[in-house]
N, C-alpha and C positions, 0 to 999 in steps of 0.2 A: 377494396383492399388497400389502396394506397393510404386512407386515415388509420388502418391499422401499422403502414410501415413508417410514417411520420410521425404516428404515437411513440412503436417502438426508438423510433432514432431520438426521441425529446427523451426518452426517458432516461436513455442511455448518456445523454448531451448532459444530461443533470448528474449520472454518478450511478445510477440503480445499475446494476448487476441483473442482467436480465438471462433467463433461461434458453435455451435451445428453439427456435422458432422456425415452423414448416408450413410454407403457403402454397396449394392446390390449386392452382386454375384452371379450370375448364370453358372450352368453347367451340363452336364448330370445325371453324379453320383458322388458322394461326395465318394465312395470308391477308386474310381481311378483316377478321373477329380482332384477333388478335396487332393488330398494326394501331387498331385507335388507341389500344393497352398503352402501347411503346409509345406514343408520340406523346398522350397524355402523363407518362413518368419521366420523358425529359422536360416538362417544363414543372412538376414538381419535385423533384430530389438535386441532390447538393450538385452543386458542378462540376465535382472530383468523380462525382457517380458514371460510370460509362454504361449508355441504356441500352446501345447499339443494338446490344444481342439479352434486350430485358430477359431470358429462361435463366441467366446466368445469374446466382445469388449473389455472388460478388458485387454485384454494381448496387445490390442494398446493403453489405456488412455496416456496420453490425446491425442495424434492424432486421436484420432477417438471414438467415440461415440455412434454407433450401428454398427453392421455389421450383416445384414439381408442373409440371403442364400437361394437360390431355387435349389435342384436336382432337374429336370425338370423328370428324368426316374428312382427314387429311390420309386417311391410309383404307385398306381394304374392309379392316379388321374394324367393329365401332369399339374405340376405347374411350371409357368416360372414366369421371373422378375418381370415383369409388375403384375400379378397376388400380386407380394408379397409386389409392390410398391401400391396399391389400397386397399391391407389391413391393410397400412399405412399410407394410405391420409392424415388425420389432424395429426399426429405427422409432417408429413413431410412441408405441408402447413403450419405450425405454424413455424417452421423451414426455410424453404425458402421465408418467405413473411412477417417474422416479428421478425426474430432473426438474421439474417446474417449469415445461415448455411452453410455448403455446403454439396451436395451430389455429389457422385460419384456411376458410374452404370458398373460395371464388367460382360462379358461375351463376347459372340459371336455377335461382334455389328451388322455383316451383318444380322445375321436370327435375332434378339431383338430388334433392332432400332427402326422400323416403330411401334413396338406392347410398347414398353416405352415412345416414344412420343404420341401416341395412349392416354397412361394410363395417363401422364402427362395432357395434353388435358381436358378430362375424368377429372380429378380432379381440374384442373383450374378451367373450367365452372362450375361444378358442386357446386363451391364456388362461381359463381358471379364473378370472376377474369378475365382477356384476357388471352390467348394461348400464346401470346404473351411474357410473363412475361421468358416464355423458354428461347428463344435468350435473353434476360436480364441477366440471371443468365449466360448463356454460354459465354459471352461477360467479366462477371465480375467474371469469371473460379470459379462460383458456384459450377457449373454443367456442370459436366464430363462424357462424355458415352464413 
């Protein structure tokens, strides 16, 4: 994800007018999975960027726009991606279907894949939309997993 938030910040550095942008992360535990994340994006983002507390979107504006996180094994309950992409359905569908967003989905694509296409699906339909609309956004590098 970090080549997609450096894209987004060159493009934006040039003048493009970029859309609403949501990145997903998933990982086990945010004490250890997650700690190589933060250390790895203070030494690529700008020096103005504070990574301190990297969940915070701020420290990437304007390259990015929310950055949503699932510890899948940091609480009782297992919450993965998809879980945290479906408790954000209409921000995100308002976003990919009517603003020219993009989102990007971080983690273990083998074990996540089938359960974020699953959730994407699930939230197409669930709007009246085609499944379809996937490969659309993946074609016009929307949407990144």
């Amino acid at each position: 994800f970090l080549g997609f938030i450096a894209h987004r910040d060159e493009l934006h550095k040039r003048g493009a007018v970029l859309g609403e942008s949501w990145l997903f992360f998933g990982c086990q535990r945010s004490a250890s999975d997650f700690l190589a994340v933060r250390q790895t994006l203070e030494t690529v983002t700008r020096p103005s960027m504070d990574v301190s507390d990297a969940t915070q979107a701020n420290a990437f504006r304007p390259a990015l726009d929310h950055f949503i996180t699932s510890f899948s094994r940091d609480q009782d309950k297992v919450v993965y991606v998809q879980h945290r992409l479906l408790e954000h359905t209409e921000d995100v569908l308002r976003v990919m279907t009517k603003e020219n967003g993009a989102m990007y989905i971080c983690g273990d694509a083998r074990g996540m894949a089938k359960g974020v296409h699953e959730a994407l699906v699930t939230m197409l339909t669930g709007a009246g939309l085609e499944a379809s609309e996937i490969e659309t956004w993946r074609k016009q590098n929307r949407y990144l997993l």
